[in-house]
C-alpha positions as CSV (number, residue, x, y, z in Angstrom):
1,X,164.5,148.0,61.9
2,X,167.2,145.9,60.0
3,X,166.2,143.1,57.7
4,X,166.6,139.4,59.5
5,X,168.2,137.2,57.2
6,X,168.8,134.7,59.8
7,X,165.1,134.4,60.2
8,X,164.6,133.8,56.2
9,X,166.9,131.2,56.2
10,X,165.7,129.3,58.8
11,X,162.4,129.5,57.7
12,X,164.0,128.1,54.3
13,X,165.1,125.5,56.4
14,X,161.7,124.5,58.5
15,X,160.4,124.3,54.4
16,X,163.2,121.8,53.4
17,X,162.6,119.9,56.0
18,X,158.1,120.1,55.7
19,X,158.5,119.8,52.3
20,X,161.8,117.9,50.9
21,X,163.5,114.2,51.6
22,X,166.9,113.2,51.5
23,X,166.5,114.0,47.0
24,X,165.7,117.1,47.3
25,X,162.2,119.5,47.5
26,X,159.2,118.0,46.1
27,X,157.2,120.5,45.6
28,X,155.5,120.2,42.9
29,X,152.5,122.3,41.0
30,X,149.0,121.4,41.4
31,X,150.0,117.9,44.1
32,X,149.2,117.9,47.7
33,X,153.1,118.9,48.9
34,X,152.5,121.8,47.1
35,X,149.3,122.5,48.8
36,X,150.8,122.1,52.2
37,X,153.3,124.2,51.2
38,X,150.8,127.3,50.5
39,X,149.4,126.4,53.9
40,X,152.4,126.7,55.5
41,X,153.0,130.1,53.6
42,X,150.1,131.3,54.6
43,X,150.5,130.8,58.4
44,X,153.7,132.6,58.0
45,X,151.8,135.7,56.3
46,X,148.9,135.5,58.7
47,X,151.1,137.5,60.8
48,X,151.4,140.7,59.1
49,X,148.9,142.9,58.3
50,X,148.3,141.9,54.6
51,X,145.2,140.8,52.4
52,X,145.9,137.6,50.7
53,X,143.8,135.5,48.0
54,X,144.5,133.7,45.4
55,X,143.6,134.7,42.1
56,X,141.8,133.0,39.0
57,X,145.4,131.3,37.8
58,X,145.8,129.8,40.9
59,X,148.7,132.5,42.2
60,X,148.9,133.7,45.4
61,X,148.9,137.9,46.5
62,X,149.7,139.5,49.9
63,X,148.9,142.5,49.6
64,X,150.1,145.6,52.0
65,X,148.1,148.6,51.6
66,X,149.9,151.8,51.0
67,X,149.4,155.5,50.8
68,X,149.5,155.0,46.9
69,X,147.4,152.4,44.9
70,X,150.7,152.4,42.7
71,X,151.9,148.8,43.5
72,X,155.5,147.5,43.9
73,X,155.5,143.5,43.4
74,X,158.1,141.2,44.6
75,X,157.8,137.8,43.1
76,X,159.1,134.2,43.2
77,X,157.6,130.6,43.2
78,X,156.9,127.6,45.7
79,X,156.6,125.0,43.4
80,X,159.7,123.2,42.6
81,X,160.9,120.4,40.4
82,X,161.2,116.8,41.4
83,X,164.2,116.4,43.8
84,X,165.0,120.3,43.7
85,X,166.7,122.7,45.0
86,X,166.2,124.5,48.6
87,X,166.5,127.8,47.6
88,X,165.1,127.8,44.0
89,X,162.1,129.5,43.8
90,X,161.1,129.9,47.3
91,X,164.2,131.9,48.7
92,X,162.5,134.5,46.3
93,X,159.2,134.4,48.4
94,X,160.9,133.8,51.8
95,X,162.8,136.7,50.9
96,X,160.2,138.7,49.9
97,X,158.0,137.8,53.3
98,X,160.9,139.4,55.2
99,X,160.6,142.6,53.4
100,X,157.0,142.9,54.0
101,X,157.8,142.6,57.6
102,X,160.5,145.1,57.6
103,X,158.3,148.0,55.8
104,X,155.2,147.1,57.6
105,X,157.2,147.4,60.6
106,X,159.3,151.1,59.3
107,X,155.8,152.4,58.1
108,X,153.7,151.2,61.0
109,X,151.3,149.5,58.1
110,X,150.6,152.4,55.5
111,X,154.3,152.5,53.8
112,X,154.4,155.1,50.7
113,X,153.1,152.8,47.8
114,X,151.2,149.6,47.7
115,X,153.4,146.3,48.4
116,X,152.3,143.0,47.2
117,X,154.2,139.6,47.5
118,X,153.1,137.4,45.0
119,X,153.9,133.1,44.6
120,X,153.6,132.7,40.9
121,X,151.9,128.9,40.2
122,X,153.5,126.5,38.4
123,X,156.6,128.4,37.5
124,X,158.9,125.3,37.0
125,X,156.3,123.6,35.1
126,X,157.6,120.2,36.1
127,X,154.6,118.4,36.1
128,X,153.2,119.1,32.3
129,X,156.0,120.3,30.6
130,X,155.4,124.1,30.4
131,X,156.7,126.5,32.7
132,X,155.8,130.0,34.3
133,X,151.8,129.1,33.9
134,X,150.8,131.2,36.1
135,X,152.8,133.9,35.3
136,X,152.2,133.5,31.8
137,X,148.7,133.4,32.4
138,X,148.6,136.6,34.5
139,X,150.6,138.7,31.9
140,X,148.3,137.2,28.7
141,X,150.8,135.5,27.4
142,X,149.5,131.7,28.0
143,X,148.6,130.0,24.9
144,X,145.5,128.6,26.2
145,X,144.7,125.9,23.1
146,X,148.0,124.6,23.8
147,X,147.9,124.6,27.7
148,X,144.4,123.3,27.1
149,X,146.5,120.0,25.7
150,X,149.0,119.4,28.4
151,X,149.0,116.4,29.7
152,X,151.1,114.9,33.0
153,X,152.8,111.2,33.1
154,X,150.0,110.1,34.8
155,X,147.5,111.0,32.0
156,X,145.9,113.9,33.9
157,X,145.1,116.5,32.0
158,X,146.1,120.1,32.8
159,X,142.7,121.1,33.3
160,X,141.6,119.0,35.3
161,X,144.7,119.3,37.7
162,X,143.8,123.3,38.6
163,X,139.9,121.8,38.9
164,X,141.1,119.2,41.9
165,X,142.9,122.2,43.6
166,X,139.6,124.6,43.3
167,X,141.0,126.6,39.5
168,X,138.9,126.9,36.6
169,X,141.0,126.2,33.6
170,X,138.8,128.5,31.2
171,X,139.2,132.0,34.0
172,X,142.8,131.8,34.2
173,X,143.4,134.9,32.2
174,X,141.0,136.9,34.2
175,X,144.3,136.8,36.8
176,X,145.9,140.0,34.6
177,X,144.0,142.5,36.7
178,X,146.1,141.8,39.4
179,X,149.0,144.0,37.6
180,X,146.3,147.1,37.2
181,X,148.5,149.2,39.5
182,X,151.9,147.6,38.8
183,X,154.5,150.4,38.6
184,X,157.7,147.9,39.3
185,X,159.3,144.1,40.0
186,X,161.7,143.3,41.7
187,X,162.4,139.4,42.1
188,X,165.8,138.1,44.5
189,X,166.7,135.0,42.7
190,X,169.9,132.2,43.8
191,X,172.2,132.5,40.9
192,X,171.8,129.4,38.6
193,X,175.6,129.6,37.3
194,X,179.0,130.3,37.7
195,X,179.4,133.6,37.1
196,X,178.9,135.4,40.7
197,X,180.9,132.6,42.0
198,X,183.9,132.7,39.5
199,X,184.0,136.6,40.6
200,X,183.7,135.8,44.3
201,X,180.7,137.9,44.6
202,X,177.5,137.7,46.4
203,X,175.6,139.3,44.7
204,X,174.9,140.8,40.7
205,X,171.8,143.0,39.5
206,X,170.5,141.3,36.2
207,X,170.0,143.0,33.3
208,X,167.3,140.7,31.4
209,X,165.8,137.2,30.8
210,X,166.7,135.6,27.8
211,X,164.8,134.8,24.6
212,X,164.4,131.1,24.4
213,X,164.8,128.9,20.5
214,X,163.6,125.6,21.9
215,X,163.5,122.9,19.2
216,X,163.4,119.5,18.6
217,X,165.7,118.0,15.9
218,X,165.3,114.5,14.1
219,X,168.1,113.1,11.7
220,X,166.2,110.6,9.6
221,X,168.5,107.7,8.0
222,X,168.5,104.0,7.7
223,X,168.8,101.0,9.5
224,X,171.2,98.5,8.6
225,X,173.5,95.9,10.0
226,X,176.3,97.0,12.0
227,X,178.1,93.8,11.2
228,X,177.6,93.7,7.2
229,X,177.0,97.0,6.5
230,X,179.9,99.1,4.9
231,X,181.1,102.3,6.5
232,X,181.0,104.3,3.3
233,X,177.3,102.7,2.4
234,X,175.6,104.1,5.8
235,X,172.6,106.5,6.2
236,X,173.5,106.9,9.8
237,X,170.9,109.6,11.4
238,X,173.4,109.7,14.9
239,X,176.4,110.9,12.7
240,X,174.8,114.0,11.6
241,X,173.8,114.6,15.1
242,X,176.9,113.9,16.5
243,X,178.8,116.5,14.1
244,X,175.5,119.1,15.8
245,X,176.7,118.5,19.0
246,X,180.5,120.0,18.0
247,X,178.7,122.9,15.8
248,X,176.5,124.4,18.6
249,X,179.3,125.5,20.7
250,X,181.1,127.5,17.6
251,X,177.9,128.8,17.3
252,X,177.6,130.2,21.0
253,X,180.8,131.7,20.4
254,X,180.1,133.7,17.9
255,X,177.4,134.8,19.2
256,X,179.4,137.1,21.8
257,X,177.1,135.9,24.9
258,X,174.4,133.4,23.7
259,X,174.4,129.6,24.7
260,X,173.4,126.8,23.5
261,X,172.8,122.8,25.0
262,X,171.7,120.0,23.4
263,X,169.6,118.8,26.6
264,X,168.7,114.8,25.3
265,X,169.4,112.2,22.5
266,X,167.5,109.0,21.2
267,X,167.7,107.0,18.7
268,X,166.0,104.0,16.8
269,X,166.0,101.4,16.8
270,X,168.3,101.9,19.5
271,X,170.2,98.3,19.8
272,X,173.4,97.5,19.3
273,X,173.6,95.7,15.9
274,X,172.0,98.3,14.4
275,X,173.0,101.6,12.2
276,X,170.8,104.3,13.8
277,X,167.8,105.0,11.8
278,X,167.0,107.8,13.3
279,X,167.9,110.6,15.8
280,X,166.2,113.0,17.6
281,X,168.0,115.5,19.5
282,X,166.9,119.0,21.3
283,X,168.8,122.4,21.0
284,X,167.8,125.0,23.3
285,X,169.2,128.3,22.6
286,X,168.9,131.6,24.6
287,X,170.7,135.3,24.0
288,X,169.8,138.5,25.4
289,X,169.4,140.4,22.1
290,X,166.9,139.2,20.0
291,X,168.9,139.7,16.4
292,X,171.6,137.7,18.1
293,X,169.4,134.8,18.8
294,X,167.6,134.6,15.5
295,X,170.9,134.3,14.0
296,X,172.1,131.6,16.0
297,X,168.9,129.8,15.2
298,X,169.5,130.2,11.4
299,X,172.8,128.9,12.1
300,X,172.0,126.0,13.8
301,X,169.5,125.1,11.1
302,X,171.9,125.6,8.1
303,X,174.3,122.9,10.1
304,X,171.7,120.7,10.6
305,X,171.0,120.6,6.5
306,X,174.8,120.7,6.4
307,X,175.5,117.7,8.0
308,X,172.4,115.8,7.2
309,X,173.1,116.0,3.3
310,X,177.1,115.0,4.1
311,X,175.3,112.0,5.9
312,X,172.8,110.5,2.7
313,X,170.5,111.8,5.9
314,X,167.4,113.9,6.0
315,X,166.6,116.5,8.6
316,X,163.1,118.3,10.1
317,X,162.8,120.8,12.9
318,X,159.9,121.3,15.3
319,X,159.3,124.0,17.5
320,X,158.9,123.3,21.0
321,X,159.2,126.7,23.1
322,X,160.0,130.4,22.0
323,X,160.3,133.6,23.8
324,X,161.4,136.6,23.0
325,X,164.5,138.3,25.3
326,X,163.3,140.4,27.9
327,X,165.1,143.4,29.1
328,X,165.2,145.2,32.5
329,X,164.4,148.9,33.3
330,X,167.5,150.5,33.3
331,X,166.6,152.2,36.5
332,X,165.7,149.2,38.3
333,X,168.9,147.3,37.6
334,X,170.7,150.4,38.3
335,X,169.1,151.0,41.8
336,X,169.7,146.8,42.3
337,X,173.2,147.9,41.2
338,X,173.2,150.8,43.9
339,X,172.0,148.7,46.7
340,X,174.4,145.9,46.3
341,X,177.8,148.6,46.0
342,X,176.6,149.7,49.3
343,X,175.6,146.0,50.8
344,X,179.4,144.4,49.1
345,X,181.0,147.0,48.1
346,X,181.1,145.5,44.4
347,X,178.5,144.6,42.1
348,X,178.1,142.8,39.0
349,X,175.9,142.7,35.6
């Protein structure tokens, strides 16, 4: 028995059209769409012969019992971000649905090892700010004082969220003993860049997640006049930032294959007759190799006192997200590698 992609896709489909309008998918963690969505997940699971529940974090497991407790998870994610994507998140899990069919089907229900699908909660963390919480959560890595703060536009508190949909905020790490047998991971994901399609290729095995250096960035300076105020008497906090937005890029570059974006950019008072007082901008930066990214950090914050002190200017940094770079098994990515020669003909890392 083949795999039916056609079937996955127009599943993908039905959901885009259950779930989406004419912006995009809106299904987001913790709301009603995204309830209806895990319905309509479930109805397609309720076919195979797989024990599904959803644990203290709020994620949901289909499990197909093997001859081995040894476990091989496939992941991915429901939830999306306002107006989203089709495929983000939930091609993983359609995907992953379709394989569970195909070995329950080729090992008449008992394959070799344990299979389990999992839909990670809250991976996009649209709604409060914070993503992968349920992942995060089920590995031990949330931070549970700060998710504890999170709070939506609306006001509504994290907590309380996961309480309407039937989670207690306080169990969420008891969700870790889901991965007691976890031997491997394997997660199909739509390529969120160029690369693959610069190369005319389908498909690429990936060889790591990157370590994140998310921080927020003020430039504090002086308001003046625009009209009476002389160009070389200026505190102007945007300057400094402005010069930033040049540096970042040289710094990417040296780097070999690290990035870095500044994402958003406000200033005070934020009229027109006014020098800019002060400037907040935020620099995300990711690399592979952790040594790589600390130094393009470093960089970035030498700049920032750089251009600050050429501008009369003062600078601060806060944190706002870090992660450390996360490589694959080698043999995983080089059986994805495998499977994909054989699938295309050519691969790519």
């Amino acid at each position: 028995m083949l795999l039916n992609p056609k079937r996955t896709v127009a599943e993908l489909k039905e959901l885009r059209a259950l779930t989406g309008d004419d912006n995009g998918a809106q299904r987001v963690a913790f709301t009603p769409m995204w309830v209806k969505t895990r319905a309509w997940l479930k109805e397609k699971l309720a076919a195979l012969p797989v024990e599904t529940h959803v644990d203290a974090a709020g994620n949901l497991w289909s499990t197909l019992r093997g001859e081995s407790e040894k476990c091989l998870l496939i992941g991915g994610h429901m939830d999306s971000v306002p107006n989203g994507g089709w495929l983000d998140g939930c091609l993983n899990v359609m995907a992953g649905v379709e394989i569970l069919r195909r070995i329950n089907a080729q090992y008449n229900g008992k394959p070799p090892v344990t299979v389990r699908l999992v839909d990670w909660a809250d991976e996009e963390g649209a709604r409060f700010g914070k993503s992968l919480f349920g992942s995060s959560a089920c590995s031990g890595n949330l931070d549970m004082n700060e998710a504890r703060g999170l709070v939506d536009k609306q006001g509504i508190k994290l907590p309380d969220a996961l309480k309407n949909v039937g989670i207690d905020f306080e169990r969420v790490k008891d969700s870790g003993k889901e991965l007691k047998n976890a031997a491997a991971y394997l997660e199909l994901h739509i390529e969120q860049g160029p690369v693959l399609l610069d190369l005319d290729l389908p498909l690429g095995a990936v060889l790591g997640t990157f370590g994140v250096e998310r921080h927020a960035i003020t430039f504090h300076g002086q308001a003046a006049h625009s009209g009476s105020t002389p160009m070389n008497r200026r505190k102007d906090a945007f300057l400094a930032a402005a010069k930033m937005s040049q540096e970042i890029y040289k710094i990417a570059e040296r780097s070999g294959n690290g990035v870095c974006t500044i994402g958003s950019c406000t200033t005070k008072p934020g009229i027109v007759t006014s020098v800019v007082e002060e400037c907040r901008i935020t620099l995300d930066q990711r690399h592979l190799d952790g040594p790589a990214l600390a130094k393009m950090f470093q960089e970035a914050k030498a700049a920032s006192e750089k251009f600050a002190k050429e501008g009369n200017v003062k600078v601060s940094w806060e944190r706002l997200w870090q992660i450390d770079p996360r490589p694959f098994n080698d043999e995983l990515i080089a059986l994805c590698d495998e499977s994909i020669r054989e699938t295309c003909g050519q691969s790519h890392r």
